[in-house]
C-alpha positions as CSV (number, residue, x, y, z in Angstrom):
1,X,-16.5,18.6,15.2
2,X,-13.6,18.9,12.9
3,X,-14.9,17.9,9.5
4,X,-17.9,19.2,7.5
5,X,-20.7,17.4,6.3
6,X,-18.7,15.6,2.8
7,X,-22.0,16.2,0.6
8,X,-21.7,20.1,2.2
9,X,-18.1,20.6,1.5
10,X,-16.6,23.1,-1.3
11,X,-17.4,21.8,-4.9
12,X,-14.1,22.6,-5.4
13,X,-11.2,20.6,-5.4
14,X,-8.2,21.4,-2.9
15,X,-4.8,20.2,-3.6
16,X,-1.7,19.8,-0.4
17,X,1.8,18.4,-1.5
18,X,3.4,16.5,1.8
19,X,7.2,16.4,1.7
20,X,8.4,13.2,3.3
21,X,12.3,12.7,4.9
22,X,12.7,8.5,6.2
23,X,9.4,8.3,6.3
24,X,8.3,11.2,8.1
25,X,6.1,14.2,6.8
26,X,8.4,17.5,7.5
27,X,6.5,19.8,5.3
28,X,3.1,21.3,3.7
29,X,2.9,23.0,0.2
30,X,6.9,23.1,0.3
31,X,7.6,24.7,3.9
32,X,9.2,23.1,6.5
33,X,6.8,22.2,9.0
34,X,6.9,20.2,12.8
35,X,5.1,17.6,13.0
36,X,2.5,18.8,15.7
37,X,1.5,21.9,13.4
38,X,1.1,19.8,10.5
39,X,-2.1,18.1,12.2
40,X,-3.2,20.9,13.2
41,X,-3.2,22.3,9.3
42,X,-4.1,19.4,8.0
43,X,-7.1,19.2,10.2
44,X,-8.1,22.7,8.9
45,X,-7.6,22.3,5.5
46,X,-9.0,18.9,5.4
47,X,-11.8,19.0,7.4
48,X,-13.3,21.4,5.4
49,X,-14.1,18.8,2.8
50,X,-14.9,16.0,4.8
51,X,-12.2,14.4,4.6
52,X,-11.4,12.1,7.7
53,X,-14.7,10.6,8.8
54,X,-14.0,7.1,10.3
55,X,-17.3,4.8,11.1
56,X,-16.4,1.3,11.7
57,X,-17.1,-1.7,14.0
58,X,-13.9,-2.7,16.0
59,X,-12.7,-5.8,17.9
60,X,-11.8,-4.6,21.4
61,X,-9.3,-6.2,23.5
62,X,-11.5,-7.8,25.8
63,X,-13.5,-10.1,23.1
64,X,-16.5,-7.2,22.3
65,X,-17.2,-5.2,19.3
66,X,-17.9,-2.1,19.4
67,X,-18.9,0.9,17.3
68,X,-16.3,4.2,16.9
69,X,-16.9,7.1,15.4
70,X,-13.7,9.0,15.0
71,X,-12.3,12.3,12.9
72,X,-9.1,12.4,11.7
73,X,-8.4,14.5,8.5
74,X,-4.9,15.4,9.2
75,X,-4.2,11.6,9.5
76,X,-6.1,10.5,6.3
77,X,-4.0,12.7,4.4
78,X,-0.7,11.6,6.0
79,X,-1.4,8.0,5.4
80,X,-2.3,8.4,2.0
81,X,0.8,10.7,1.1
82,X,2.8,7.8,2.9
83,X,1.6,4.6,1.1
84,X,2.1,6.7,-2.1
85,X,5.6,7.5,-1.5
86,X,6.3,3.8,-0.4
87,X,4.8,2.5,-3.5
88,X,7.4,4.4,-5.5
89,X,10.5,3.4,-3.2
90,X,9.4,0.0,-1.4
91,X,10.0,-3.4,-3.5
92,X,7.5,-5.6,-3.5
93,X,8.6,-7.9,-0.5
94,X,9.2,-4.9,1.7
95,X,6.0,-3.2,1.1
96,X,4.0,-6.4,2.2
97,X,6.2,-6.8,4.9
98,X,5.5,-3.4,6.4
99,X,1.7,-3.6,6.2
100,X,2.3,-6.6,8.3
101,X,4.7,-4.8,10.5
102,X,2.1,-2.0,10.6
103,X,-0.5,-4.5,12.1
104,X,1.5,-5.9,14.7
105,X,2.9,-2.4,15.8
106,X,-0.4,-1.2,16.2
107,X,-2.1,-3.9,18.2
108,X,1.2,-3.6,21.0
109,X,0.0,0.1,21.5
110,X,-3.4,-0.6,21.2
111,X,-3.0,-2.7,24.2
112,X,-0.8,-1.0,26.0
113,X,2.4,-2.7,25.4
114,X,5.0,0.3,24.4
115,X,7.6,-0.4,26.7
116,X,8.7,-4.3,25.5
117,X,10.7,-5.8,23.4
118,X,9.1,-6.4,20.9
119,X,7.8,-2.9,20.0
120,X,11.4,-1.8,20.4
121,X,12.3,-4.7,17.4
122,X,9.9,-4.0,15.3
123,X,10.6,0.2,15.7
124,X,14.4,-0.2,14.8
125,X,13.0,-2.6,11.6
126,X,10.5,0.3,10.7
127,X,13.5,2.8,11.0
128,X,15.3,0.4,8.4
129,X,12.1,0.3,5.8
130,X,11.9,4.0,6.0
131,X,15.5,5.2,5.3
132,X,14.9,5.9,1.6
133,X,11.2,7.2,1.6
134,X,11.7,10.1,0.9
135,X,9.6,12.4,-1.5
136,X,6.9,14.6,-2.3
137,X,3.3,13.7,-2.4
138,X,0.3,15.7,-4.0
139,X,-3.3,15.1,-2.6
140,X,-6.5,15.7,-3.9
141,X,-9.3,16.7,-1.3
142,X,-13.0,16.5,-2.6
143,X,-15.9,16.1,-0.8
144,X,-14.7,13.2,1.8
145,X,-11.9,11.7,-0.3
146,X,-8.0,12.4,0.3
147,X,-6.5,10.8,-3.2
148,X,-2.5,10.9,-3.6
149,X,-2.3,12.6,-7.5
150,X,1.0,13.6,-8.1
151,X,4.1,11.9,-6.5
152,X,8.1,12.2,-6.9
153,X,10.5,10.5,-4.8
154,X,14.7,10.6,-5.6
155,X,14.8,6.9,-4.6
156,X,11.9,6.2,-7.0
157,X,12.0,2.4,-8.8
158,X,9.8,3.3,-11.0
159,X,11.2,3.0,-14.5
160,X,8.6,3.6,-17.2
161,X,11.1,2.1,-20.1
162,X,10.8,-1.2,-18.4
163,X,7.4,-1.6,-17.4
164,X,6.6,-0.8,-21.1
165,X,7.6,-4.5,-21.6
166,X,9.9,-2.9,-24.7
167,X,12.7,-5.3,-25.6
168,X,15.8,-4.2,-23.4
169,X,18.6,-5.2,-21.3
170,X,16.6,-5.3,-17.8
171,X,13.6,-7.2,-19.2
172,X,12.9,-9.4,-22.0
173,X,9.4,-11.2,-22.0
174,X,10.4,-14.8,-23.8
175,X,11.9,-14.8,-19.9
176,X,8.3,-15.1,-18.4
177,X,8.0,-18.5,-20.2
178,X,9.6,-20.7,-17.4
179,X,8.9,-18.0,-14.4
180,X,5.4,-19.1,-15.1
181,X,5.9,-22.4,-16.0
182,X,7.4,-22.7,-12.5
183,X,5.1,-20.6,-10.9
184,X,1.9,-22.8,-12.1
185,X,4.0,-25.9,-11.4
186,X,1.4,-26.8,-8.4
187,X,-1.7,-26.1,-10.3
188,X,-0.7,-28.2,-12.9
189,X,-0.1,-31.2,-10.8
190,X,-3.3,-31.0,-9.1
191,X,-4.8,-30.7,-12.1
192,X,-4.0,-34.2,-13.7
193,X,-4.5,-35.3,-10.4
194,X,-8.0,-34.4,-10.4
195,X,-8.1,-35.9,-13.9
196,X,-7.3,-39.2,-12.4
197,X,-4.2,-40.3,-14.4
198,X,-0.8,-38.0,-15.4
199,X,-0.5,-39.5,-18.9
200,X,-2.5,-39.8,-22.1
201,X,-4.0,-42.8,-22.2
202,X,-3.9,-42.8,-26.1
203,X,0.1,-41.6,-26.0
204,X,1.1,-43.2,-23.1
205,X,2.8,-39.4,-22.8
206,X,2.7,-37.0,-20.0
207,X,0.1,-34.9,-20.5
208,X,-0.3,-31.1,-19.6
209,X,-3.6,-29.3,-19.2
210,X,-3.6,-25.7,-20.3
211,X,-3.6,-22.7,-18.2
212,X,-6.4,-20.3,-18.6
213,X,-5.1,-17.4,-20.9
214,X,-6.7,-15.2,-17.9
215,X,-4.2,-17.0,-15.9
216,X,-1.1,-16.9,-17.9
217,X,-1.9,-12.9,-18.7
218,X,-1.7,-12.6,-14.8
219,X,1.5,-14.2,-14.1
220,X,3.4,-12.6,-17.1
221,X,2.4,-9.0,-15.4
């Protein structure tokens, strides 16, 4: 009813830039915009190449699964403009943490449980999390997919001398050396434990098995 068949859609990609204030979307292509009317927009523009169309199996309340078949293109392109401008702003601990929070909020409306307080908790920690994303988010719509392309934020920790792994001030790699030593730690232990002794038995000296380079490539990223 709202979207168009995504293998029918325009063969030609449409862009929408989102401007985000503490987390909410406040305007479209660079205009202020209320909230209510930028659904309705979204669901114009967006529906028009398929973007939106939900078909899952879901858990009810009551113990039963059930199948939903839903529209939402306005929403796919809000969420996806928002997890892009949270990406750029969010540390790593907060982010996880709000996909969590996310969960648990959802379930409490989901089963009717707005007015406790709980939901008021968690809504006064989602304020918190939100106060700095602010930005502007460019999405992609083609054929079904909403794909966040361009993004800027003010509070943006990105910083692209750092992540070059370039000798500097903030980061110097010789430091992953005992961040992963300590991270493995566990690993290691099991390991000669499964070996069935923790020392050489030619040496008589502790003995350390070796990290898979695949291993030790992923904890120095």
């Amino acid at each position: 009813m709202l979207t168009a068949d995504p293998s029918k859609a325009p063969d030609k990609a449409e862009e929408v830039t989102l401007g985000f204030a503490k987390g909410r979307p406040v305007a479209l292509n660079g205009k202020k915009i209320e909230g209510w009317e930028l659904i309705l927009k979204l669901n114009e523009i967006a529906g028009r190449h398929g973007v939106g169309r939900v078909d899952l199996v879901e858990n009810r309340r009551v113990g039963m699964k059930s199948r939903g078949l839903y529209e939402t293109p306005g929403g796919t392109v809000i969420v996806e403009a928002m997890r892009a401008v949270e990406e750029l702003v969010l540390d790593r601990e907060t982010r996880h943490y709000r996909e969590h929070l996310g969960l648990t909020f959802a379930e409490l409306v989901y089963d009717g449980r707005w007015f406790t307080p709980l939901r008021e908790a968690l809504w006064v920690c989602a304020e918190k999390m939100a106060e700095k994303v602010d930005g502007e988010i460019m999405v992609r719509l083609f054929k079904g997919t909403a794909t966040a392309i361009k993004r800027k934020s003010p509070h943006s920790l990105y910083a692209e001398k750092v992540v070059t792994f370039e000798q500097g001030e903030l980061y110097d790699q010789q430091d992953a050396g005992g961040f992963i030593k300590l991270l493995s730690l566990p690993e290691r232990i099991r390991a000669l434990k499964q070996a069935g002794r923790e020392t050489d038995p030619h040496t008589k000296e502790k003995r350390e098995p070796k990290l898979p380079p695949c291993t030790r490539a992923h904890l120095t990223i």
